[in-house]
N, CA, C and O atoms as a printed pandas DataFrame, in Angstrom:
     atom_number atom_name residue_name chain_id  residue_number  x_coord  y_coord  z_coord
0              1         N          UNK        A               1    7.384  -16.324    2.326
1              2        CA          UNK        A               1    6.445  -15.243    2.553
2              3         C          UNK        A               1    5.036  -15.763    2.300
3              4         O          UNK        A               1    4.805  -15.997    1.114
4              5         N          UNK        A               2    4.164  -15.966    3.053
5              6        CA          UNK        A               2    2.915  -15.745    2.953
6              7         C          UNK        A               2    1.765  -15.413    2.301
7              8         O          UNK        A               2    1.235  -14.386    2.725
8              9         N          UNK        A               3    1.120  -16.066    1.241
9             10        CA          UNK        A               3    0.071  -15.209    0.608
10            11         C          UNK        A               3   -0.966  -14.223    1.214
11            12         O          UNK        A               3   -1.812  -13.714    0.479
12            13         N          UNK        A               4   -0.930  -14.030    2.139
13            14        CA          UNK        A               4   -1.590  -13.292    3.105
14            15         C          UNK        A               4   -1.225  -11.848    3.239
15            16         O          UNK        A               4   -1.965  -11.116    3.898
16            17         N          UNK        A               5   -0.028  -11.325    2.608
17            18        CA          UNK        A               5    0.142  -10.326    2.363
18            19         C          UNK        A               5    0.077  -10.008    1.127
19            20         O          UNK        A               5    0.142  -10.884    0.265
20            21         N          UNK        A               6   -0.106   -8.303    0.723
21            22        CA          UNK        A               6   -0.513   -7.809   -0.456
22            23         C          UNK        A               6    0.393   -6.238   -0.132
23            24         O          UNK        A               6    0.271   -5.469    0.821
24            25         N          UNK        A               7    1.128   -6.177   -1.101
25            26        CA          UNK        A               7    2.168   -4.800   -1.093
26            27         C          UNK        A               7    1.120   -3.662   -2.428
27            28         O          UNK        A               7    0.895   -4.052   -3.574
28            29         N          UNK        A               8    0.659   -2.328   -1.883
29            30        CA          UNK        A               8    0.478   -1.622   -2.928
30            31         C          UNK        A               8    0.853   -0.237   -2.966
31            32         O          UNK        A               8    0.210    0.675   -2.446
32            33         N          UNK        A               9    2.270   -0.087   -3.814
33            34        CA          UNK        A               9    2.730    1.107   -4.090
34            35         C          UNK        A               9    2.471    1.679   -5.021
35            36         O          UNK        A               9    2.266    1.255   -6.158
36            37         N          UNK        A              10    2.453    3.002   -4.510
37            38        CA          UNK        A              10    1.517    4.100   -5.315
38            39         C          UNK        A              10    2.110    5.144   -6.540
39            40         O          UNK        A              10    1.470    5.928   -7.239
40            41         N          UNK        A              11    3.991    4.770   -6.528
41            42        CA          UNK        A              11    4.031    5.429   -7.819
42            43         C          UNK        A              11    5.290    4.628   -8.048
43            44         O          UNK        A              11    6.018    3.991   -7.287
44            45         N          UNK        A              12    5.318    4.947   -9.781
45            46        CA          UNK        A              12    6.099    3.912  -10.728
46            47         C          UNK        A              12    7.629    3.222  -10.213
47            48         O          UNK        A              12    8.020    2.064  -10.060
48            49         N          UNK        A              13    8.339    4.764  -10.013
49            50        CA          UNK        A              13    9.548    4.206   -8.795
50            51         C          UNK        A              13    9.246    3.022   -7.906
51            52         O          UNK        A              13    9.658    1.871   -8.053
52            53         N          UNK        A              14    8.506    3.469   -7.018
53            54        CA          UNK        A              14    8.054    2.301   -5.508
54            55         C          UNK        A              14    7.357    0.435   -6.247
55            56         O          UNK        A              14    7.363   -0.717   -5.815
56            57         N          UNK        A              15    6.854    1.130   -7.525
57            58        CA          UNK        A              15    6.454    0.065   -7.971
58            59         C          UNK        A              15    7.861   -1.186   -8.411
59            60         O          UNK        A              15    7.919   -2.344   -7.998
60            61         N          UNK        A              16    8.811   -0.534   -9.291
61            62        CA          UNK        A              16    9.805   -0.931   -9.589
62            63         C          UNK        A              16   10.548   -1.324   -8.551
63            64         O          UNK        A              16   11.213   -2.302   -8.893
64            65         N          UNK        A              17   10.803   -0.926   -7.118
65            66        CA          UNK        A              17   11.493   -1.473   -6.298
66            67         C          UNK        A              17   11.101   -2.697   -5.737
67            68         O          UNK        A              17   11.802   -3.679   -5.493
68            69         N          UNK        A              18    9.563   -2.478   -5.511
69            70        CA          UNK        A              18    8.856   -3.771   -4.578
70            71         C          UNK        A              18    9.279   -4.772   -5.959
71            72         O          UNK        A              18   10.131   -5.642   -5.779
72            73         N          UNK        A              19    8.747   -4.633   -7.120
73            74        CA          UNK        A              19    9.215   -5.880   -8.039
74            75         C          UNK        A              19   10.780   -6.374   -8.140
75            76         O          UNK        A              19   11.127   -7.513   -8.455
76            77         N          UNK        A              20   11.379   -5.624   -7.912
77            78        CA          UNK        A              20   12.893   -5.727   -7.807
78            79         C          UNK        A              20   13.167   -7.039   -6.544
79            80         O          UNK        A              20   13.682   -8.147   -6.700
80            81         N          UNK        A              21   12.631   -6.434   -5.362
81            82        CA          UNK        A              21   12.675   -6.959   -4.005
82            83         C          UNK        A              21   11.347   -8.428   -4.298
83            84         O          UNK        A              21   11.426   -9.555   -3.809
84            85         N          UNK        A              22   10.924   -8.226   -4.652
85            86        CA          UNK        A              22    9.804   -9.436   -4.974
86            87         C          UNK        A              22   10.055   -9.986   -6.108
87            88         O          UNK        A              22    8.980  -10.226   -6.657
88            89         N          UNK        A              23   11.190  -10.406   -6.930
89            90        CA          UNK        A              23   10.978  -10.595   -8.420
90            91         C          UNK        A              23   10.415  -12.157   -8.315
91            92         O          UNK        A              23   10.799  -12.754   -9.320
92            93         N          UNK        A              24    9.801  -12.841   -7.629
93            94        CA          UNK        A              24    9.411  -14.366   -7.293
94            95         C          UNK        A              24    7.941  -14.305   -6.747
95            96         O          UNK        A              24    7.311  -15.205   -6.192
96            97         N          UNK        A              25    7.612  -13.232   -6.992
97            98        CA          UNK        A              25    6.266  -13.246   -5.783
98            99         C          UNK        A              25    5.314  -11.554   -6.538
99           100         O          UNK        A              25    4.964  -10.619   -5.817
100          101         N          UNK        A              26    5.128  -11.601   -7.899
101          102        CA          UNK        A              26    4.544  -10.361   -8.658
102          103         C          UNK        A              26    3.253  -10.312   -8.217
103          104         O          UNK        A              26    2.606   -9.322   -7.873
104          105         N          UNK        A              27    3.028  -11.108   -8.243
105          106        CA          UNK        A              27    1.273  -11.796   -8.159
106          107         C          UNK        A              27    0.900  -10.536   -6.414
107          108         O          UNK        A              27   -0.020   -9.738   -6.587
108          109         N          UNK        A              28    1.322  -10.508   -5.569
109          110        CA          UNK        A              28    1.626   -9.707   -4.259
110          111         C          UNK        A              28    1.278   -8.398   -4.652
111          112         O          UNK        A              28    0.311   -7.773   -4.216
112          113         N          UNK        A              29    2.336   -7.881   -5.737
113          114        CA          UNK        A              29    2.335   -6.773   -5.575
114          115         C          UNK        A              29    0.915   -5.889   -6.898
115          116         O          UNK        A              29    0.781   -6.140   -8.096
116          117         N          UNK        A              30    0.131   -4.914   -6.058
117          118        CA          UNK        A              30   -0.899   -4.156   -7.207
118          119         C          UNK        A              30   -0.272   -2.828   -7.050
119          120         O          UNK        A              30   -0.057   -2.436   -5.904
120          121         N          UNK        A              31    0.251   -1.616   -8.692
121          122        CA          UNK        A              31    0.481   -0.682   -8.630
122          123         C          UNK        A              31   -0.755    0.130   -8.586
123          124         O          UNK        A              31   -1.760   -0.005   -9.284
124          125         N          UNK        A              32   -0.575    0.796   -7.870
125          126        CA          UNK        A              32   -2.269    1.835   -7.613
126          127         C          UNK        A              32   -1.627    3.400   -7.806
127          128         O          UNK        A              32   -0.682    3.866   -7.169
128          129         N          UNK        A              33   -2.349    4.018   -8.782
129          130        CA          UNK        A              33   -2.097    5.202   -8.640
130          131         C          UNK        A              33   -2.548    6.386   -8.076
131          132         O          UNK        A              33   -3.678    6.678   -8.465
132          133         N          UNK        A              34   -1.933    7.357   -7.101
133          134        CA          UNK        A              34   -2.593    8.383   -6.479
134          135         C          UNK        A              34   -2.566    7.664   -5.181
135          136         O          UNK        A              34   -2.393    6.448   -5.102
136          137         N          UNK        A              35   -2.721    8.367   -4.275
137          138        CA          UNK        A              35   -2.471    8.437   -2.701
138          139         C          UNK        A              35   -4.226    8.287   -2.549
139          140         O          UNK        A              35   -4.677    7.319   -1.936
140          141         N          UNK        A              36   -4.818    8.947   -2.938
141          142        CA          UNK        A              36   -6.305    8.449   -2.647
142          143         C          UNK        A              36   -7.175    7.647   -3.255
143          144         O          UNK        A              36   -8.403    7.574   -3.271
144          145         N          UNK        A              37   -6.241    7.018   -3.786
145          146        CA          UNK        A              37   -6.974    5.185   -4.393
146          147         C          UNK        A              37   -5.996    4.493   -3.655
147          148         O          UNK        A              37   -6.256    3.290   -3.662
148          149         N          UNK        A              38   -4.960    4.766   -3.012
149          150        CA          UNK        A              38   -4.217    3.744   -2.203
150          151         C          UNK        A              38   -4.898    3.544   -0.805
151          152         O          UNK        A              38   -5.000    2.465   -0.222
152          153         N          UNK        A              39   -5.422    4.967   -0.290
153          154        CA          UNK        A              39   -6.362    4.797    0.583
154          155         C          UNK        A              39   -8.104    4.106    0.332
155          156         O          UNK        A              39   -8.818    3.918    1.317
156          157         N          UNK        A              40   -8.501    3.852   -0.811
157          158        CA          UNK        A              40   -9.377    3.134   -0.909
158          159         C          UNK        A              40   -9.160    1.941   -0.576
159          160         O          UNK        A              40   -9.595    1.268    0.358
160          161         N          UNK        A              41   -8.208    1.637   -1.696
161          162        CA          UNK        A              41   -7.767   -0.020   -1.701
162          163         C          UNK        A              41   -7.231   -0.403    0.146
163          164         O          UNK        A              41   -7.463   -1.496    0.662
164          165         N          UNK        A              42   -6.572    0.652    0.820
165          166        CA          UNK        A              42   -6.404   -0.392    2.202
166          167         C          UNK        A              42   -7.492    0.038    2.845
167          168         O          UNK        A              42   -7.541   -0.432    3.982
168          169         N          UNK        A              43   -8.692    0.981    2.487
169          170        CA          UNK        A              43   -9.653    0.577    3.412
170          171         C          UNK        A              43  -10.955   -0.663    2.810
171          172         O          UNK        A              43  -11.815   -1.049    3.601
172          173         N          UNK        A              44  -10.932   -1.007    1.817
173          174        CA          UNK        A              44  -11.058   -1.891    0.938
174          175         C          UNK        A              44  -10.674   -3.458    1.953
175          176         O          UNK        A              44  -11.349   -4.065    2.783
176          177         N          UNK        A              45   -9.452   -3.661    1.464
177          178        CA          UNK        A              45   -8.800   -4.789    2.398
178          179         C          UNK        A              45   -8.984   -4.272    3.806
179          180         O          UNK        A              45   -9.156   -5.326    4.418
180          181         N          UNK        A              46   -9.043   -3.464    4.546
181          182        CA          UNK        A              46   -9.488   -4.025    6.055
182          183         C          UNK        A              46  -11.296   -4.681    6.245
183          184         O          UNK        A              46  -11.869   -5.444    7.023
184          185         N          UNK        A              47  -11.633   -3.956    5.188
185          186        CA          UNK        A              47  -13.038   -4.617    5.421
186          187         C          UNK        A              47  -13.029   -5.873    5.159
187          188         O          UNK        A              47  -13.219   -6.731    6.021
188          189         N          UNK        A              48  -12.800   -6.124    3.902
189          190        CA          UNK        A              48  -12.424   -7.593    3.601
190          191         C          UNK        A              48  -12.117   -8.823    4.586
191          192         O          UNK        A              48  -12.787   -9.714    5.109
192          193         N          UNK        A              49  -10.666   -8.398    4.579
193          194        CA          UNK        A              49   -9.716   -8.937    5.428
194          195         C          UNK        A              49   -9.846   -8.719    6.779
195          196         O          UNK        A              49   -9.811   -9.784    7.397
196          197         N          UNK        A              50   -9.938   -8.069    7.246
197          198        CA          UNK        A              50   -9.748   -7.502    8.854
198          199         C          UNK        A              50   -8.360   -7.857    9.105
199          200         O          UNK        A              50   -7.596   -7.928    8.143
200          201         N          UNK        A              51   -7.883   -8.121   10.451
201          202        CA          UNK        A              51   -6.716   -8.416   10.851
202          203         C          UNK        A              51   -6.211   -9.482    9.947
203          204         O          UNK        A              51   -5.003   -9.664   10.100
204          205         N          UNK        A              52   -6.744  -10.214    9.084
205          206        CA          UNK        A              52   -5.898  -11.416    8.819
206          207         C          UNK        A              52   -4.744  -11.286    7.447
207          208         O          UNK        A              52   -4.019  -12.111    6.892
208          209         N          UNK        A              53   -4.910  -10.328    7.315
209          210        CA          UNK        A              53   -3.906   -9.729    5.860
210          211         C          UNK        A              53   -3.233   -8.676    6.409
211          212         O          UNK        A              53   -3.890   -7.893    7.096
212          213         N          UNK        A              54   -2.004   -8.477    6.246
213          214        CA          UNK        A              54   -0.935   -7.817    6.053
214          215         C          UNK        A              54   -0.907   -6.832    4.919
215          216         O          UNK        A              54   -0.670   -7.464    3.889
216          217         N          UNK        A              55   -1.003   -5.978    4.756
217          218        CA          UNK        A              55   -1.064   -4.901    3.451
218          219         C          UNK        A              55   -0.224   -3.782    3.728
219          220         O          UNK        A              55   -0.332   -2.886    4.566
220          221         N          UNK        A              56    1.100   -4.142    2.382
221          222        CA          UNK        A              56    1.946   -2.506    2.784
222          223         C          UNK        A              56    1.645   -1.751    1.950
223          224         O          UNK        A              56    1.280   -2.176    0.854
224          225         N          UNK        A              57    1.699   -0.632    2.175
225          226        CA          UNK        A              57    1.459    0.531    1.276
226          227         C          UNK        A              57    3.118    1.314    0.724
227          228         O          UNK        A              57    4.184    1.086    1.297
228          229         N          UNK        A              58    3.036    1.776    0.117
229          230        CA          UNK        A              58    4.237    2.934   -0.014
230          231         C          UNK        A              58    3.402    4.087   -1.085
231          232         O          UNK        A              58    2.917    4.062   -2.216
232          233         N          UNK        A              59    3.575    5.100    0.053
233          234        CA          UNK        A              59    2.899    6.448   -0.603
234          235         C          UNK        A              59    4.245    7.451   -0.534
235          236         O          UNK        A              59    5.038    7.519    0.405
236          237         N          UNK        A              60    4.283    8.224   -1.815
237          238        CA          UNK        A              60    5.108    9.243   -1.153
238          239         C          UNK        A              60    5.195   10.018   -0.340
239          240         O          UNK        A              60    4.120    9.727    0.184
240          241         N          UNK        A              61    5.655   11.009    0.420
241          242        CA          UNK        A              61    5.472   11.470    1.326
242          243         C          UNK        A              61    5.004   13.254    0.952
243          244         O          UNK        A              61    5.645   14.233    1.336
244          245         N          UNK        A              62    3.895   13.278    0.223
245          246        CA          UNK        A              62    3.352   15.129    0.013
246          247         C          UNK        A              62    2.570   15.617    0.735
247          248         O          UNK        A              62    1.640   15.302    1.477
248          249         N          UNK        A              63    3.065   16.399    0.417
249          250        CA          UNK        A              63    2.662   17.483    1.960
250          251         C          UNK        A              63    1.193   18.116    2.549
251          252         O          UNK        A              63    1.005   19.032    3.349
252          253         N          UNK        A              64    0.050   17.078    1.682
253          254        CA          UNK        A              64   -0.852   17.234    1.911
254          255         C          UNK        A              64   -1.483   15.580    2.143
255          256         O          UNK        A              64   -2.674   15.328    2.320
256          257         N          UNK        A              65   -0.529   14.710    2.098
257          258        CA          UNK        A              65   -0.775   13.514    2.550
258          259         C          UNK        A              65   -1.381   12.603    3.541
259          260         O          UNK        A              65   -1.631   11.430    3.264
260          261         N          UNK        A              66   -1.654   13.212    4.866
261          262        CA          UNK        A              66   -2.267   13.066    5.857
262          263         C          UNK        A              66   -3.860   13.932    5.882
263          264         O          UNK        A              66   -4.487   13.876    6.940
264          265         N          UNK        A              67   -4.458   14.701    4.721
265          266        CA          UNK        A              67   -5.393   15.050    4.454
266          267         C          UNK        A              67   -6.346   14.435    3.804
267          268         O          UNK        A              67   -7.453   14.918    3.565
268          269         N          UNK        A              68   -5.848   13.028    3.397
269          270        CA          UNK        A              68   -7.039   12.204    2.624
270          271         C          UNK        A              68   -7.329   11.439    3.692
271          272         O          UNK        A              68   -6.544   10.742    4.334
272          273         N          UNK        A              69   -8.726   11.625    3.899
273          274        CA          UNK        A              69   -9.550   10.777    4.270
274          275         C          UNK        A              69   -9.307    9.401    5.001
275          276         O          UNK        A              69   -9.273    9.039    6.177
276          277         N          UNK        A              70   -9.170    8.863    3.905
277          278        CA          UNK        A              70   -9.103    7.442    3.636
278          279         C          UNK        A              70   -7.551    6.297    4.411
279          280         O          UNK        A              70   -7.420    5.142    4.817
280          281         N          UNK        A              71   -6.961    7.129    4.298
281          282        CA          UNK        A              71   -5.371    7.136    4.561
282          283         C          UNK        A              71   -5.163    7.680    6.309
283          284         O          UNK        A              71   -4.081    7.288    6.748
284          285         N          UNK        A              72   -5.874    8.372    7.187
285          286        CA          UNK        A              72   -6.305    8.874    8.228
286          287         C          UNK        A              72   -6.310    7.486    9.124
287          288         O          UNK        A              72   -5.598    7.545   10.126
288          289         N          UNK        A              73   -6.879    6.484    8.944
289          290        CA          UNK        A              73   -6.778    5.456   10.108
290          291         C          UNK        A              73   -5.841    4.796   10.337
291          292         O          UNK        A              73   -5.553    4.167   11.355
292          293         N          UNK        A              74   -5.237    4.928    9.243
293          294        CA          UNK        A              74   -3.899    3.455    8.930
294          295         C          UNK        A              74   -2.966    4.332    9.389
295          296         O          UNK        A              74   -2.444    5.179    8.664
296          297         N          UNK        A              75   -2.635    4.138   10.945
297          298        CA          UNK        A              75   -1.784    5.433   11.505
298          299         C          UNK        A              75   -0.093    4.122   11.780
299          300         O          UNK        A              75    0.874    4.758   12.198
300          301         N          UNK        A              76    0.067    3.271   11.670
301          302        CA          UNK        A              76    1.427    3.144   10.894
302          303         C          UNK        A              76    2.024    2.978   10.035
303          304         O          UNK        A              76    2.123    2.059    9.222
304          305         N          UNK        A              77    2.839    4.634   10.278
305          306        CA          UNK        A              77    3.039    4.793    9.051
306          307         C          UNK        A              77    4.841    5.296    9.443
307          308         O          UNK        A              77    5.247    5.565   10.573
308          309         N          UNK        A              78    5.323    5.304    8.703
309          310        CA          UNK        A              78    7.018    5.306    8.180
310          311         C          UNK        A              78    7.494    6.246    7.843
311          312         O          UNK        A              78    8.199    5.911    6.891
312          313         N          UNK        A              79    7.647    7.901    8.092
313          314        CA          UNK        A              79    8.417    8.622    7.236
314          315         C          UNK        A              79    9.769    8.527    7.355
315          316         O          UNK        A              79   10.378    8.549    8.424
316          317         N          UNK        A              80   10.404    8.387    5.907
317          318        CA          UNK        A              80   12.055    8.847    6.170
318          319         C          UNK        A              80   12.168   10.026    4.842
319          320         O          UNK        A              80   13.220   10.632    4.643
């Protein structure tokens, strides 16, 4: 895997899984809390970065989630 990617999940669960699934590669993953600091941080890294970084997010899915701001451009997105 690539240092070029950066995983940031947004609550303690999601955090624990990506480390689970990454236990070789911590350094990757930043826990961010709240859905609208997760949308800072990836609009953060697109400025930065532009296309050249990979950044996953995992937000939960609440039902006012598509109302932040910030989180509005990054339109792939995953519900299950």
């Amino acid at each position: 895997m690539p240092n070029s990617i950066l995983f940031l999940p947004e609550c303690h669960v999601d955090t624990a899984l990506m480390r689970a699934l990454l236990y070789d590669r911590q350094k990757l993953i930043i826990h961010i809390k709240g859905a609208p600091k997760v949308g800072d941080a990836l609009y953060q890294q697109a400025e930065r970065y532009g296309t050249s970084r990979l950044v996953v997010a995992m937000v939960d899915n609440d039902k006012h989630l598509f109302s932040i701001p910030k989180l509005q451009p990054f339109d792939q997105v995953v519900l299950r």
